[in-house]
PDB file of N, CA, C and O in Angstrom:
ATOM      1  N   UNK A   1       2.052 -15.856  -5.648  1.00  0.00           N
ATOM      2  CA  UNK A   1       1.981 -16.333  -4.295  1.00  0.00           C
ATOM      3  C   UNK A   1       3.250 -17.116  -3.947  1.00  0.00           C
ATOM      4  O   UNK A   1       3.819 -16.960  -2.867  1.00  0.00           O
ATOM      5  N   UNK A   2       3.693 -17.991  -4.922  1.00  0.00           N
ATOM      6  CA  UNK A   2       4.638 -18.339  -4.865  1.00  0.00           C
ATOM      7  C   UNK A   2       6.303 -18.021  -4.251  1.00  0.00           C
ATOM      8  O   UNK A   2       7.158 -18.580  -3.563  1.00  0.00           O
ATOM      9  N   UNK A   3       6.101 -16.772  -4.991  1.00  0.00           N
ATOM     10  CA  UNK A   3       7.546 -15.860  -4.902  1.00  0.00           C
ATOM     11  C   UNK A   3       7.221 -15.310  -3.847  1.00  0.00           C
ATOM     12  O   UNK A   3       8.170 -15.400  -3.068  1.00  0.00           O
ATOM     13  N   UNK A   4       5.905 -14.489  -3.150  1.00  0.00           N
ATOM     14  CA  UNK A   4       6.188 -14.192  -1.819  1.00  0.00           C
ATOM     15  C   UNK A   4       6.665 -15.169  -0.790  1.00  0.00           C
ATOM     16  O   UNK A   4       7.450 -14.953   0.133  1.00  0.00           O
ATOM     17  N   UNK A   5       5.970 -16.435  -1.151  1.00  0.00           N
ATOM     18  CA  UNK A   5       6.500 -17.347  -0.203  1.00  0.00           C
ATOM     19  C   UNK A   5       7.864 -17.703   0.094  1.00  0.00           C
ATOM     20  O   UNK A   5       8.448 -17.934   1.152  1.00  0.00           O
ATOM     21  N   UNK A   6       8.340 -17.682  -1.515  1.00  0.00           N
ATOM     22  CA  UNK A   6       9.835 -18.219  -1.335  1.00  0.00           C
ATOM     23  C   UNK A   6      10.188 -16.812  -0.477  1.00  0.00           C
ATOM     24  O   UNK A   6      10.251 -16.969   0.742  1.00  0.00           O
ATOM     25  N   UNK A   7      10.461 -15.239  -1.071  1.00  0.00           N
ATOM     26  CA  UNK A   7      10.920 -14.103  -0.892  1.00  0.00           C
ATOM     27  C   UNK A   7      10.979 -14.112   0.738  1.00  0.00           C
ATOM     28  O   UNK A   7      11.991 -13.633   1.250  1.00  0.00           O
ATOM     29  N   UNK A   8       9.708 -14.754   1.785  1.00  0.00           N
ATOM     30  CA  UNK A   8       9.663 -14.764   3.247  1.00  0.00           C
ATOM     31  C   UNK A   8      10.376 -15.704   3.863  1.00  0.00           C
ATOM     32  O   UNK A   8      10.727 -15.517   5.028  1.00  0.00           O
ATOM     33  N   UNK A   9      10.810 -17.227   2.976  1.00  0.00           N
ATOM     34  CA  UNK A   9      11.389 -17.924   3.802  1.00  0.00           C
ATOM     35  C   UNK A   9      13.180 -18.038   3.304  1.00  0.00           C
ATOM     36  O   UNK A   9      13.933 -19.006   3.202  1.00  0.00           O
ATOM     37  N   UNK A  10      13.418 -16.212   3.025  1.00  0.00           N
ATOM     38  CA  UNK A  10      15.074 -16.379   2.973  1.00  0.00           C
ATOM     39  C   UNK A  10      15.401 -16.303   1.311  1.00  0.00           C
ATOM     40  O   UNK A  10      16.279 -15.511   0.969  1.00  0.00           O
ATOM     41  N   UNK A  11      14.735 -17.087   0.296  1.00  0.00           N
ATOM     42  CA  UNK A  11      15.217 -17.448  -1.070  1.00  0.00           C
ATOM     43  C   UNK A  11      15.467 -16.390  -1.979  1.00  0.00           C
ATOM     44  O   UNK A  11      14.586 -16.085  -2.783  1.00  0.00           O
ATOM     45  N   UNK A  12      16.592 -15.767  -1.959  1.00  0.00           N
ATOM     46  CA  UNK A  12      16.941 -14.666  -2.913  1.00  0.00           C
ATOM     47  C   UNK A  12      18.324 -13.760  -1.479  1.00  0.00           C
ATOM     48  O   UNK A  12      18.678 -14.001  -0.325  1.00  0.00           O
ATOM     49  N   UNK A  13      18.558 -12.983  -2.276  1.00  0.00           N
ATOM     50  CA  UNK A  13      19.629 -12.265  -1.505  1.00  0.00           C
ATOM     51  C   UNK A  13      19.662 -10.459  -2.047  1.00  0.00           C
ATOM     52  O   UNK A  13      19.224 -10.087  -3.135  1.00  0.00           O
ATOM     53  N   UNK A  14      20.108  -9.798  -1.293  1.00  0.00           N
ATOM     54  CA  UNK A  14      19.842  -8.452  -1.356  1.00  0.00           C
ATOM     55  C   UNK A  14      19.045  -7.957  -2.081  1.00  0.00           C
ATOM     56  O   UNK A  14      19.239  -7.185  -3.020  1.00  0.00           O
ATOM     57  N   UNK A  15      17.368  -8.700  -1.371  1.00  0.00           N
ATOM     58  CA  UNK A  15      16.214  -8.443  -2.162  1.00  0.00           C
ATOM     59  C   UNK A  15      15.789  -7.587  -1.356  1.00  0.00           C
ATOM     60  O   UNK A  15      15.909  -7.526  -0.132  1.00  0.00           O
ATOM     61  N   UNK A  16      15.001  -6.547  -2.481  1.00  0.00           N
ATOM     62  CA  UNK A  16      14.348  -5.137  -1.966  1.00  0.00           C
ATOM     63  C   UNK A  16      13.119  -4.915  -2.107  1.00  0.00           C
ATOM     64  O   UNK A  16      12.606  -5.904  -2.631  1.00  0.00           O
ATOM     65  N   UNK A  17      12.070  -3.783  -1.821  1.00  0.00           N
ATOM     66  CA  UNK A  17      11.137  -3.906  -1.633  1.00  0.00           C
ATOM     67  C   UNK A  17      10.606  -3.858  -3.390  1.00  0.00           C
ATOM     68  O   UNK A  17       9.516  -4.259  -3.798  1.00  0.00           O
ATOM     69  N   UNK A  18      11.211  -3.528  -3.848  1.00  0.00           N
ATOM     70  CA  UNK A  18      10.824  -3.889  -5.372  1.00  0.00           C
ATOM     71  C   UNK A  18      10.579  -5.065  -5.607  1.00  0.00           C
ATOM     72  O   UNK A  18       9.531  -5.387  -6.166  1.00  0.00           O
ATOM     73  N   UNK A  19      11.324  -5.781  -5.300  1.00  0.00           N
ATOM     74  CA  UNK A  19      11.284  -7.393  -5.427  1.00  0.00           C
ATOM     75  C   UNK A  19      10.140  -7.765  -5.110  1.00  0.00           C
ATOM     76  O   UNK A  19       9.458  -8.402  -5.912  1.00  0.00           O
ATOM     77  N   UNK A  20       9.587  -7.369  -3.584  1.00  0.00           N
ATOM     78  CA  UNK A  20       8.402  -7.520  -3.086  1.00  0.00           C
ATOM     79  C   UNK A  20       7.031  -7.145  -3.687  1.00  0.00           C
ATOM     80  O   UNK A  20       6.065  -7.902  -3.583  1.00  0.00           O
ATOM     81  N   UNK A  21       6.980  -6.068  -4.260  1.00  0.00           N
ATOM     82  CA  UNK A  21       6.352  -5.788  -5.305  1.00  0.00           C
ATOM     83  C   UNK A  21       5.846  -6.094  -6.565  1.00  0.00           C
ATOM     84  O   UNK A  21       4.753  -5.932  -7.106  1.00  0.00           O
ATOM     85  N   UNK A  22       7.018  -6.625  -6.932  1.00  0.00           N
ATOM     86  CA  UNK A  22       7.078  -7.682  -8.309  1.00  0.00           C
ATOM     87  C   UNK A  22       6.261  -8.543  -8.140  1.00  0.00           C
ATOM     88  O   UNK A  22       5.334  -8.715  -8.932  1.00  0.00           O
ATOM     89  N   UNK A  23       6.436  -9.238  -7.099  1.00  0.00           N
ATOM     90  CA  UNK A  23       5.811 -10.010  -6.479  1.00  0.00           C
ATOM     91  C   UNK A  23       4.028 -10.720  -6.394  1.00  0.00           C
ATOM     92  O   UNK A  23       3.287 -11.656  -6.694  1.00  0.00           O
ATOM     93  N   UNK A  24       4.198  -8.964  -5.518  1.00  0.00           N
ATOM     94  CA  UNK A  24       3.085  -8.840  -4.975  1.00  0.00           C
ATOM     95  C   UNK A  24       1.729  -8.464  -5.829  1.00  0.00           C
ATOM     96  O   UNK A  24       0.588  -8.785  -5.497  1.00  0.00           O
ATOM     97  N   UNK A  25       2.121  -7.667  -7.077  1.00  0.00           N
ATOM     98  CA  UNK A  25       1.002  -7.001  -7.718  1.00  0.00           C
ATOM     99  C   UNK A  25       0.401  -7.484  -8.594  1.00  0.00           C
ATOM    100  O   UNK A  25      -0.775  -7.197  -8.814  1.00  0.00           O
ATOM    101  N   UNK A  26       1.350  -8.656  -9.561  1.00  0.00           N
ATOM    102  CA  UNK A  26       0.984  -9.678 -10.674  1.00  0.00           C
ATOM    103  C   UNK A  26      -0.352 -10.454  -9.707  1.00  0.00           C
ATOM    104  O   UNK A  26      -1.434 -10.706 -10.237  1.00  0.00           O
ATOM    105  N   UNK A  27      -0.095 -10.731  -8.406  1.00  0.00           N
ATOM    106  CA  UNK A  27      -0.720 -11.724  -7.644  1.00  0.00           C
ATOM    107  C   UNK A  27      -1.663 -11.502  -7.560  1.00  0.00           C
ATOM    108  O   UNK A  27      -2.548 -12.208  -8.043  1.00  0.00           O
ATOM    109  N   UNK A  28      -1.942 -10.083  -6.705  1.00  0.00           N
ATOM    110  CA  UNK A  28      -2.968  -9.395  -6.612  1.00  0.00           C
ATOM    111  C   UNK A  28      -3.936  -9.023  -8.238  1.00  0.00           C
ATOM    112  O   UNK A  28      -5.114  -9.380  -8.265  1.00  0.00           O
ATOM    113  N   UNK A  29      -3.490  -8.500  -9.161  1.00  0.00           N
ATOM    114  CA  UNK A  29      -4.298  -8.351 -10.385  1.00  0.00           C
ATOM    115  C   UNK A  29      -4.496  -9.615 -10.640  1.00  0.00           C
ATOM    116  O   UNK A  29      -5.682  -9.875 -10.440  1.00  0.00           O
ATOM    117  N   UNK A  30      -3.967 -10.429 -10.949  1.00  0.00           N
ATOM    118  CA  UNK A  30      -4.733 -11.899 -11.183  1.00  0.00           C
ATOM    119  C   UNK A  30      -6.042 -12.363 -10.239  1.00  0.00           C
ATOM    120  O   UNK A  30      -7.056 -12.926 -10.650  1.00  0.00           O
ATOM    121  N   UNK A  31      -5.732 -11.960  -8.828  1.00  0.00           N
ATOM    122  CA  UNK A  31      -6.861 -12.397  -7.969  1.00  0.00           C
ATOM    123  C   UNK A  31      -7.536 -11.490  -8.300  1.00  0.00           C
ATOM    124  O   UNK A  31      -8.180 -12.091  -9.160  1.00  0.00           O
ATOM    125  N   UNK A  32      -8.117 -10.012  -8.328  1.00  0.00           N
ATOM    126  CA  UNK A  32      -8.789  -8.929  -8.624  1.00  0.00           C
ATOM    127  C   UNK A  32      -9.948  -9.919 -10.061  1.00  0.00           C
ATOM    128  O   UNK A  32     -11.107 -10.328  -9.987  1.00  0.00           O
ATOM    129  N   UNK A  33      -8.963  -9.972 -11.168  1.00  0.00           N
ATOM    130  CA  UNK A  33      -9.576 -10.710 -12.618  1.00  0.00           C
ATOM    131  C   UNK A  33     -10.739 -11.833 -12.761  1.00  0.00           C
ATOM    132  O   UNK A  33     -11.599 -12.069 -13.609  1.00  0.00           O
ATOM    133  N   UNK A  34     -10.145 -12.726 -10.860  1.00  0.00           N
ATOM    134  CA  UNK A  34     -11.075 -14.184 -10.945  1.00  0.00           C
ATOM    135  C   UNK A  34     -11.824 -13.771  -9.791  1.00  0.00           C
ATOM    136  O   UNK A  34     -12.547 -14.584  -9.216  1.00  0.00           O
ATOM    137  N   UNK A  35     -11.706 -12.433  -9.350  1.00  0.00           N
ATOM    138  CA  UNK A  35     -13.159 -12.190  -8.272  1.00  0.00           C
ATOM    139  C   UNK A  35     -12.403 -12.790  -7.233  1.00  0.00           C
ATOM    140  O   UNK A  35     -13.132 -13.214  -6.336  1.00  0.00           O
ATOM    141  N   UNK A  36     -10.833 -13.023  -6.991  1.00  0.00           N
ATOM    142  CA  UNK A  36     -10.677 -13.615  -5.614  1.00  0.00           C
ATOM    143  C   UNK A  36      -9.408 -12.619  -4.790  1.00  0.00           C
ATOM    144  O   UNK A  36      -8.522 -12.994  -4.022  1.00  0.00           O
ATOM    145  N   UNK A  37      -9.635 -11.652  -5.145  1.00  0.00           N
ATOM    146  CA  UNK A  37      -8.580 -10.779  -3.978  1.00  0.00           C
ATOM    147  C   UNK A  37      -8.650 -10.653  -2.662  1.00  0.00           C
ATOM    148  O   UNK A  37      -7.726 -10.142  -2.028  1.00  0.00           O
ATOM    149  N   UNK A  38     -10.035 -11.217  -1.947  1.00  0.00           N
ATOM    150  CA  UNK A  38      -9.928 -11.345  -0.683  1.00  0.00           C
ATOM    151  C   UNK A  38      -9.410 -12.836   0.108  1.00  0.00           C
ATOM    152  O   UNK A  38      -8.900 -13.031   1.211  1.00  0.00           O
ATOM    153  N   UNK A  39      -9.799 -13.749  -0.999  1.00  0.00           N
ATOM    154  CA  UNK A  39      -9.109 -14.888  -0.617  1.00  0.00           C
ATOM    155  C   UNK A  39      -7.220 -14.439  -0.517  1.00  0.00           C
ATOM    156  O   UNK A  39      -6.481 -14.536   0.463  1.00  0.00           O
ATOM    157  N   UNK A  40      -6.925 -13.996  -1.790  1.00  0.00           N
ATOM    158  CA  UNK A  40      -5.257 -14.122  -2.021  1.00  0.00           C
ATOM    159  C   UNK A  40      -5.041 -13.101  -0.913  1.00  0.00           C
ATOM    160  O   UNK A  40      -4.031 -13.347  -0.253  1.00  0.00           O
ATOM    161  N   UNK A  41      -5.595 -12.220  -0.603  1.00  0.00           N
ATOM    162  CA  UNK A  41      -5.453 -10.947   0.588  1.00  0.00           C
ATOM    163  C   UNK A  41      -4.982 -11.574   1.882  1.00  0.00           C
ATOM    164  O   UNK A  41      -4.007 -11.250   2.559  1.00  0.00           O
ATOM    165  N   UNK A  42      -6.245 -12.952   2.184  1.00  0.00           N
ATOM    166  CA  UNK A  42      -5.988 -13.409   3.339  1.00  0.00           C
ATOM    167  C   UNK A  42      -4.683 -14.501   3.209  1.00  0.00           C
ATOM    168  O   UNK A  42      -3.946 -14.485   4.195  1.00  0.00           O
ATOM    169  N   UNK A  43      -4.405 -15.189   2.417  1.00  0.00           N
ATOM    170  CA  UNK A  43      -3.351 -16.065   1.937  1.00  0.00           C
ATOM    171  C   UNK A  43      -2.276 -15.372   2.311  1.00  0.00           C
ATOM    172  O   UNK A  43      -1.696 -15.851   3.285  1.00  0.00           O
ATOM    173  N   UNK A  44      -1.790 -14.333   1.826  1.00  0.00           N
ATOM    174  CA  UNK A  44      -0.982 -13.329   2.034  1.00  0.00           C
ATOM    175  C   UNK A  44      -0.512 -12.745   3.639  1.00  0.00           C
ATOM    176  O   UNK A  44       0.559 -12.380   4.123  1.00  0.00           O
ATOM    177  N   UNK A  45      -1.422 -12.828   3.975  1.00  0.00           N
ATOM    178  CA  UNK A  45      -1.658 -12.186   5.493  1.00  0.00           C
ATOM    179  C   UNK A  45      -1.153 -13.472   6.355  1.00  0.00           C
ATOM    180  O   UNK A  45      -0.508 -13.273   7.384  1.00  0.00           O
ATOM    181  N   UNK A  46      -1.429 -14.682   5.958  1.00  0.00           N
ATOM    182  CA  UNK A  46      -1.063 -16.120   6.613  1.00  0.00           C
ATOM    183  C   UNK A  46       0.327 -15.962   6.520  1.00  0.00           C
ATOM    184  O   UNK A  46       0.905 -16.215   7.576  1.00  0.00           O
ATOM    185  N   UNK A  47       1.048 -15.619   5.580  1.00  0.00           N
ATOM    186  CA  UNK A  47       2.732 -16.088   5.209  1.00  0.00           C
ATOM    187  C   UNK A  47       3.206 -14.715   6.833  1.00  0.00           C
ATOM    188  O   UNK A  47       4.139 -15.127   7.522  1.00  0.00           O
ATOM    189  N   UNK A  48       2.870 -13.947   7.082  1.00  0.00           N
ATOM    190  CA  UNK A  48       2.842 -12.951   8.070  1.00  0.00           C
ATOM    191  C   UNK A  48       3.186 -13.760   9.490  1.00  0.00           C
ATOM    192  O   UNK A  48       4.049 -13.685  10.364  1.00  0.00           O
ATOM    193  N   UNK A  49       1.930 -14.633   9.193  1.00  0.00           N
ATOM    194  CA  UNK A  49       1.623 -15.888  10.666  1.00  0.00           C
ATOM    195  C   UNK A  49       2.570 -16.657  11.076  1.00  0.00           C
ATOM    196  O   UNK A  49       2.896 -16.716  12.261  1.00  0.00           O
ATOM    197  N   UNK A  50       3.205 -17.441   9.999  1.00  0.00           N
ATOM    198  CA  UNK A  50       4.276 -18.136  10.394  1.00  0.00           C
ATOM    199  C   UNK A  50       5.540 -17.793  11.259  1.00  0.00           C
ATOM    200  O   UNK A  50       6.035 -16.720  10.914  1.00  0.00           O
ATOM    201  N   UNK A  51       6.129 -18.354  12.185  1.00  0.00           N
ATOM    202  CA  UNK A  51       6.838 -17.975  13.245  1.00  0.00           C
ATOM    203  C   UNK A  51       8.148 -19.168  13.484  1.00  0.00           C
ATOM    204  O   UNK A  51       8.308 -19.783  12.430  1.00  0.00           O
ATOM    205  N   UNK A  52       8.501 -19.342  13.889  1.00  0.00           N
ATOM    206  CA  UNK A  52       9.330 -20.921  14.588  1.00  0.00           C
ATOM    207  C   UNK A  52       9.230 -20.840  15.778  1.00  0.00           C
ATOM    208  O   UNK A  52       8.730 -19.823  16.258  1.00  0.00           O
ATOM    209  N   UNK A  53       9.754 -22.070  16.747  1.00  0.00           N
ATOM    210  CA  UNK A  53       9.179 -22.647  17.644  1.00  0.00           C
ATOM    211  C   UNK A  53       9.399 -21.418  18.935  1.00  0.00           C
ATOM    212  O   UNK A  53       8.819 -21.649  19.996  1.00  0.00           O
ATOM    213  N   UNK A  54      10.026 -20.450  18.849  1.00  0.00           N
ATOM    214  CA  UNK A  54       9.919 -19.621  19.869  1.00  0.00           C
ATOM    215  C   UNK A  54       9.315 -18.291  19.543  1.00  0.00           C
ATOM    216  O   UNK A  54       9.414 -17.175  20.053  1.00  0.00           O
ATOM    217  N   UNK A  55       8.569 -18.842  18.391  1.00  0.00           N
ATOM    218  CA  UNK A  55       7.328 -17.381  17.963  1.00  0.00           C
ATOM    219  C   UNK A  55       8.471 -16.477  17.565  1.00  0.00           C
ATOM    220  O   UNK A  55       8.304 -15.399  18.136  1.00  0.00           O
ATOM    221  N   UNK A  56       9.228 -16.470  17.051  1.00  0.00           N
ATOM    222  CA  UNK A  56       9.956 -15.540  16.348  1.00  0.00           C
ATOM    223  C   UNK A  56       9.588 -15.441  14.597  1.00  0.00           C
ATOM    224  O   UNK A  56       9.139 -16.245  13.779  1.00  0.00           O
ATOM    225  N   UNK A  57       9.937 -14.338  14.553  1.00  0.00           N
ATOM    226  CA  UNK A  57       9.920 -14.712  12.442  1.00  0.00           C
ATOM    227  C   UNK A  57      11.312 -14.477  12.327  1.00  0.00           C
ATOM    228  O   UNK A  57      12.027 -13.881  13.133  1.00  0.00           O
ATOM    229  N   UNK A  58      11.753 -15.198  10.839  1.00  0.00           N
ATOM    230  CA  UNK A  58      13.007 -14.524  10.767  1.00  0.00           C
ATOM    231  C   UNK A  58      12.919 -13.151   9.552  1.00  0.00           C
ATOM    232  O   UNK A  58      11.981 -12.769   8.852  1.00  0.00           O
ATOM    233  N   UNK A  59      13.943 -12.793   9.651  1.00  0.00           N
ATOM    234  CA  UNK A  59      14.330 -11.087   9.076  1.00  0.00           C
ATOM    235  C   UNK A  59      13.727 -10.908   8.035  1.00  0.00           C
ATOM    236  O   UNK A  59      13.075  -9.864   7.990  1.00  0.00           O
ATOM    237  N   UNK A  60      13.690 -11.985   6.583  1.00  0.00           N
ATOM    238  CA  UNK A  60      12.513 -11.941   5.777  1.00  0.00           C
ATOM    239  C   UNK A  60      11.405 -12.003   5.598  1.00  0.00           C
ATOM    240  O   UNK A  60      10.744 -11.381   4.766  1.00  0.00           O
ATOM    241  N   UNK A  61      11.036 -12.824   6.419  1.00  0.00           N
ATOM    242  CA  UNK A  61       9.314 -12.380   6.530  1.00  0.00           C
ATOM    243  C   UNK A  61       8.713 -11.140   7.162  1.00  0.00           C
ATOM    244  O   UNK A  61       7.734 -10.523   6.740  1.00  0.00           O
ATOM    245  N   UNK A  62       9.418 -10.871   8.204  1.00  0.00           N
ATOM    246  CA  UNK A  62       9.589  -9.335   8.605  1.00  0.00           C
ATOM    247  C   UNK A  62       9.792  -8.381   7.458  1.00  0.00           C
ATOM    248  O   UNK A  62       8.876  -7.600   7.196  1.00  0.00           O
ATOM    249  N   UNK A  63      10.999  -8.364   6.685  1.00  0.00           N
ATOM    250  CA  UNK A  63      11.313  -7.673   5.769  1.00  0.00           C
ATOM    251  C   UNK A  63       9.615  -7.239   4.986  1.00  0.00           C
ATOM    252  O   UNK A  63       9.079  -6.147   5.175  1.00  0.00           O
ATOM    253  N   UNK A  64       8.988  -8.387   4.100  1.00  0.00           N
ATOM    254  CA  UNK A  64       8.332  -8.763   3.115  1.00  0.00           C
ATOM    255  C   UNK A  64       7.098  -8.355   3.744  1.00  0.00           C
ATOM    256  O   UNK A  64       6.317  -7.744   3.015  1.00  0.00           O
ATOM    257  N   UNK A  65       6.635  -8.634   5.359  1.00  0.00           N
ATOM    258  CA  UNK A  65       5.554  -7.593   5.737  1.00  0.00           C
ATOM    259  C   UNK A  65       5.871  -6.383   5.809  1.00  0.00           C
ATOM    260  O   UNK A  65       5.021  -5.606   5.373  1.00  0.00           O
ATOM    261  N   UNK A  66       7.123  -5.795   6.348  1.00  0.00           N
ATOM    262  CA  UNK A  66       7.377  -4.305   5.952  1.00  0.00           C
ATOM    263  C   UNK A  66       6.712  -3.567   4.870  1.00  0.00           C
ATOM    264  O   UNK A  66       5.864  -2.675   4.900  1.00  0.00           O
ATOM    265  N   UNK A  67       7.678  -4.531   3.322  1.00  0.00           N
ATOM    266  CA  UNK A  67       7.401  -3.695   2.483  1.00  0.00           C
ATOM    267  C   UNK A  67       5.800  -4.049   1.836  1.00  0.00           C
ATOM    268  O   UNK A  67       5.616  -3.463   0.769  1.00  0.00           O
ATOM    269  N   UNK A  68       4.665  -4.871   2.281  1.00  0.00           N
ATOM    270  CA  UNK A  68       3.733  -5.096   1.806  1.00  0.00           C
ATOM    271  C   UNK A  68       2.806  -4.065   3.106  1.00  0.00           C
ATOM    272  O   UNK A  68       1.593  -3.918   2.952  1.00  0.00           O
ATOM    273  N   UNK A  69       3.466  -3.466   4.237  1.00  0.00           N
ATOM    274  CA  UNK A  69       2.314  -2.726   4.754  1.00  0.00           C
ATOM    275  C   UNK A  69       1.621  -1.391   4.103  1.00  0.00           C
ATOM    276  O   UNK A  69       2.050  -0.455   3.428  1.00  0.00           O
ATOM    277  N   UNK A  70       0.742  -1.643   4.468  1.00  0.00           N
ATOM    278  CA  UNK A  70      -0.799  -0.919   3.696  1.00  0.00           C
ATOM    279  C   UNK A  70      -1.087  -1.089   2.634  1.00  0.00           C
ATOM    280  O   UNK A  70      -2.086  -0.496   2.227  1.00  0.00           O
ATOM    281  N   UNK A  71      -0.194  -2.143   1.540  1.00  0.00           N
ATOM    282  CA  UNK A  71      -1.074  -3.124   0.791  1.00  0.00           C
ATOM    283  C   UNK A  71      -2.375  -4.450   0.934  1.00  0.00           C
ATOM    284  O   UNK A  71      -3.360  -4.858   0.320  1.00  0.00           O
ATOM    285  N   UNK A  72      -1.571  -4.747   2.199  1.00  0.00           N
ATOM    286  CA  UNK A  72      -2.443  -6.133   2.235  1.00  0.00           C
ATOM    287  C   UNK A  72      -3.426  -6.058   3.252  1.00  0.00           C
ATOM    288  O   UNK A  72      -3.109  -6.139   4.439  1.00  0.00           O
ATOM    289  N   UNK A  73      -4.690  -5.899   2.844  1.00  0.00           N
ATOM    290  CA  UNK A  73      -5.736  -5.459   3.850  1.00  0.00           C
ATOM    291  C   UNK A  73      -5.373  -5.716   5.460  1.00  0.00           C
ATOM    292  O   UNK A  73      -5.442  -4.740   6.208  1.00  0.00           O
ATOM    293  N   UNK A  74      -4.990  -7.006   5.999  1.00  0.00           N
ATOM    294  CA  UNK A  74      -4.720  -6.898   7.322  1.00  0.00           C
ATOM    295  C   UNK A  74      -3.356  -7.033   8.068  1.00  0.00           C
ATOM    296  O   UNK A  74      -3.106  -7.390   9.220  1.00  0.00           O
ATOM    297  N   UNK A  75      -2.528  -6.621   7.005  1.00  0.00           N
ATOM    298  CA  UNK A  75      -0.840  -6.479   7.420  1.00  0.00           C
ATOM    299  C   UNK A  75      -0.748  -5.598   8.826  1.00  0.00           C
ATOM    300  O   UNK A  75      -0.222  -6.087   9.826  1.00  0.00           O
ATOM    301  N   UNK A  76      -1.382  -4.069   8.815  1.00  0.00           N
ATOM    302  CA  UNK A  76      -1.416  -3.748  10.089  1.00  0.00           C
ATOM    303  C   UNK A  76      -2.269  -4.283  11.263  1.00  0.00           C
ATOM    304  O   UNK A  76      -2.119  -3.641  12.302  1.00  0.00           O
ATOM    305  N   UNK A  77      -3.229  -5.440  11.326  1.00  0.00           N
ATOM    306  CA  UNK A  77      -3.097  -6.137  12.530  1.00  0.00           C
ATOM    307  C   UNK A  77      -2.064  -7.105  12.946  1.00  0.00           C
ATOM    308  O   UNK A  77      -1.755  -7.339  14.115  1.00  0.00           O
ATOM    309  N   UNK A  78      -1.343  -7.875  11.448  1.00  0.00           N
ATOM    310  CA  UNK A  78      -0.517  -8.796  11.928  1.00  0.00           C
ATOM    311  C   UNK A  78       0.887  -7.913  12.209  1.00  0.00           C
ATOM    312  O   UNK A  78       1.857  -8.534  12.641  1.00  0.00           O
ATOM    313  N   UNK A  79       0.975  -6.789  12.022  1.00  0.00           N
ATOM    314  CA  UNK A  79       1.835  -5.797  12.308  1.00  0.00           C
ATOM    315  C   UNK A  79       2.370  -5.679  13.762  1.00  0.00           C
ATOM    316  O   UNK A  79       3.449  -5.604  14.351  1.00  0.00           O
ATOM    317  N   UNK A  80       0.794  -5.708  14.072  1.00  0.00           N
ATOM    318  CA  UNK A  80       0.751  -4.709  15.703  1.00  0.00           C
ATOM    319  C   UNK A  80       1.040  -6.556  16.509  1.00  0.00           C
ATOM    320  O   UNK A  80       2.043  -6.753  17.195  1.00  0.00           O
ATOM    321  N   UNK A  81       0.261  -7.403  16.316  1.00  0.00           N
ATOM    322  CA  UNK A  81       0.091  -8.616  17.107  1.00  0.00           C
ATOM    323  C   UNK A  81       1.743  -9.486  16.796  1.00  0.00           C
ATOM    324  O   UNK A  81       2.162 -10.338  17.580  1.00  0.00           O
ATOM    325  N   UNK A  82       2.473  -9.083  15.582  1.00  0.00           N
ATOM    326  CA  UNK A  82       3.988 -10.112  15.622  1.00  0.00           C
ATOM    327  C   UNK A  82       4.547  -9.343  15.977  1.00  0.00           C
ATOM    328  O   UNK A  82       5.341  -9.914  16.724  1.00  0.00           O
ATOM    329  N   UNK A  83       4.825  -8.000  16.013  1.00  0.00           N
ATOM    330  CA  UNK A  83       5.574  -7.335  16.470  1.00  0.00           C
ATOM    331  C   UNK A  83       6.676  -7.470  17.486  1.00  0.00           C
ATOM    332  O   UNK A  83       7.360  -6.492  17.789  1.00  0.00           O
TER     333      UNK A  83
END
């Protein structure tokens, strides 16, 4: 959870969707193990939410929902609604 967080707010450089991945799947099988993948699902979906003060995201968090769409159960609503 961590590393997505950092990975959305900029921390790393000519990071790819692999990166995102790396990321993303340790996270997910760990939550799957303790019965909590819908919690970390929605956690996930929050880092999506964040915006700055003129509702913009910047390019990485964009990026990082890119490469997590149709992994994270509700990436395509926060897809269609930040768009």
């Amino acid at each position: 959870m961590a590393a997505l967080h950092w990975l959305s707010e900029k921390w790393g450089y000519q990071m790819t969707t692999g990166d995102v991945m790396e990321a993303h799947d340790p996270a997910m099988d760990a939550a799957t193990r303790l019965n909590k993948a819908e919690d970390v699902d929605e956690r996930i979906t929050l880092l999506f939410e964040v915006s700055d003060s003129a509702g913009r995201q910047n390019a990485a968090r964009q990026f990082v929902r890119q490469a997590l769409h149709g992994r994270v159960r509700d990436c395509g609503n926060v897809n269609s609604h930040l768009a």
